[in-house]
SEGU-507627 format. One record per residue (C-alpha): residue in three letters; x, y, z. Coordinates in nm, 2 decimals. Example, Ala and Ser with C-alpha at 12.3 -4.5 7.8 and 13.67 -1.06 7.14 Angstrom:
// residues 2
<rec Ala,<1.23,-0.45,0.78>>
<rec Ser,<1.37,-0.11,0.71>>
//
This chain:
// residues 95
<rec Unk,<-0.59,0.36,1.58>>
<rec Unk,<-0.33,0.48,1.34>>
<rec Unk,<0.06,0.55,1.43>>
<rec Unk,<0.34,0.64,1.26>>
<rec Unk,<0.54,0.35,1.16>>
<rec Unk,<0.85,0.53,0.92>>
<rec Unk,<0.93,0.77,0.71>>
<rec Unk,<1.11,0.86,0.40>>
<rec Unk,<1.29,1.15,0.22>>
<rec Unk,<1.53,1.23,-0.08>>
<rec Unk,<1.83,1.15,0.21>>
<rec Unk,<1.88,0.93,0.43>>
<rec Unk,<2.05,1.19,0.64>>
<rec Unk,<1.67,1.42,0.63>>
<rec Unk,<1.48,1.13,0.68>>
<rec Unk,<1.65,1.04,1.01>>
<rec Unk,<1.62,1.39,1.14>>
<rec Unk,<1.25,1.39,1.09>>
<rec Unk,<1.24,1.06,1.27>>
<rec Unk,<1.44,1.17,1.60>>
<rec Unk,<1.23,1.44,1.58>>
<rec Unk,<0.96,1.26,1.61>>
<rec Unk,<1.06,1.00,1.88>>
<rec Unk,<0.81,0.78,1.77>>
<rec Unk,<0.90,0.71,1.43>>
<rec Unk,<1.10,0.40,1.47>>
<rec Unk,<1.24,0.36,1.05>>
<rec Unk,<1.31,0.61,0.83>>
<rec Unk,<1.43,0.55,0.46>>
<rec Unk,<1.61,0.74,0.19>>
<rec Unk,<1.39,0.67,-0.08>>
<rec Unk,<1.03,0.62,-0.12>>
<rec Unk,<1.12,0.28,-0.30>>
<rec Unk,<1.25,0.18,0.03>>
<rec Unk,<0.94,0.29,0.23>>
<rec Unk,<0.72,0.12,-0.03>>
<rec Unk,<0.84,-0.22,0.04>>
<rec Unk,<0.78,-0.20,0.40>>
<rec Unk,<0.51,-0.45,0.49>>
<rec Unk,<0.42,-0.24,0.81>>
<rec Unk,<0.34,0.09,0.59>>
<rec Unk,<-0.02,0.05,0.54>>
<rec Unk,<-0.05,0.47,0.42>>
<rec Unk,<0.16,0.71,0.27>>
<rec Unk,<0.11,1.04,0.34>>
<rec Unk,<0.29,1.25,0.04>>
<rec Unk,<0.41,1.62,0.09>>
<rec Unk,<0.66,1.65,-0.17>>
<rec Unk,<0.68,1.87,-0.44>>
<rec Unk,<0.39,1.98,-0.68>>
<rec Unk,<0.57,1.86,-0.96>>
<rec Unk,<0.61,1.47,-0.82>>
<rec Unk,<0.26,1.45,-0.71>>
<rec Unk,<0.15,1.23,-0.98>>
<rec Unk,<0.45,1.00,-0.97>>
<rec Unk,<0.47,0.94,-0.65>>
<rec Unk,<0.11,0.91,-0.59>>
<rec Unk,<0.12,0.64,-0.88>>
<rec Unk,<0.43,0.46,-0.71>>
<rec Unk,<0.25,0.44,-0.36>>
<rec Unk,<-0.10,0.29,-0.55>>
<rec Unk,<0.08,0.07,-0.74>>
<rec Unk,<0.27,-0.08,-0.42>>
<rec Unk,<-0.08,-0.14,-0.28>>
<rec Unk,<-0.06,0.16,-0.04>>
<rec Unk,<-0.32,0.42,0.06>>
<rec Unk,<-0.26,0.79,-0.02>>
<rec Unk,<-0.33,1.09,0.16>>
<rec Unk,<-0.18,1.36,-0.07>>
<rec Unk,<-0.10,1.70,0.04>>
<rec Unk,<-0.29,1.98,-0.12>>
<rec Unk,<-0.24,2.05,-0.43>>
<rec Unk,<-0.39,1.71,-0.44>>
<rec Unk,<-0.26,1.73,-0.84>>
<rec Unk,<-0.09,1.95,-1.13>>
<rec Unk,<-0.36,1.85,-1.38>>
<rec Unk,<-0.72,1.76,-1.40>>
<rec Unk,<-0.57,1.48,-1.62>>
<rec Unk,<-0.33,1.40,-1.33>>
<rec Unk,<-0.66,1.36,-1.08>>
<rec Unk,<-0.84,1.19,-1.27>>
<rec Unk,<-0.57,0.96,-1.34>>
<rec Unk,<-0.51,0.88,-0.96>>
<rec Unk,<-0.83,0.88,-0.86>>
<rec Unk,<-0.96,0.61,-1.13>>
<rec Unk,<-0.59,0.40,-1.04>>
<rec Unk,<-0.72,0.41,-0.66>>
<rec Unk,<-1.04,0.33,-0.74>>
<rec Unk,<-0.92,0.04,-0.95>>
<rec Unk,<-0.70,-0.10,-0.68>>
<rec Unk,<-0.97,-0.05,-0.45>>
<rec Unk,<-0.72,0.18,-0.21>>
<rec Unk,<-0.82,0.50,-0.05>>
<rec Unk,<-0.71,0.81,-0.18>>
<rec Unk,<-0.71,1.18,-0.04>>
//
């Protein structure tokens, strides 16, 4: 079964909002640098926007992380193809 384990935003003030929110969210970070070296973070889930979908998706693949990507899933063509050929490489799913 999944859960949530964290979850990050551009504040640590927004990030802690989301997670009393949602009682269940036990760490929340102000960066997703922060949220990328958590060992118990197994998926990312990226909503951000358009614009950082590439470089964030990038950042969570190259920290060994799955990615579930909101829709747009990318900018570009290029910028899918890209992500989808560094998740295949790393053998990490990618959505």
């Amino acid at each position: 079964s999944a859960s949530v384990v964290a979850c990050a935003a551009r504040s640590l003030e927004s990030a802690k909002q989301f997670a009393e929110k949602h009682n269940n969210v036990k760490k929340y970070y102000g960066s997703y640098d922060e949220l990328l070296n958590d060992e118990d973070v197994q998926c990312v889930y990226v909503g951000n926007v358009h614009a950082f979908r590439r470089s964030v998706g990038e950042k969570c693949l190259m920290a060994n992380k799955h990615v579930v990507l909101e829709k747009p899933f990318a900018c570009s063509r290029e910028d899918a193809e890209y992500l989808i050929s560094l998740a295949k490489e790393r053998h990490l799913f990618l959505m």
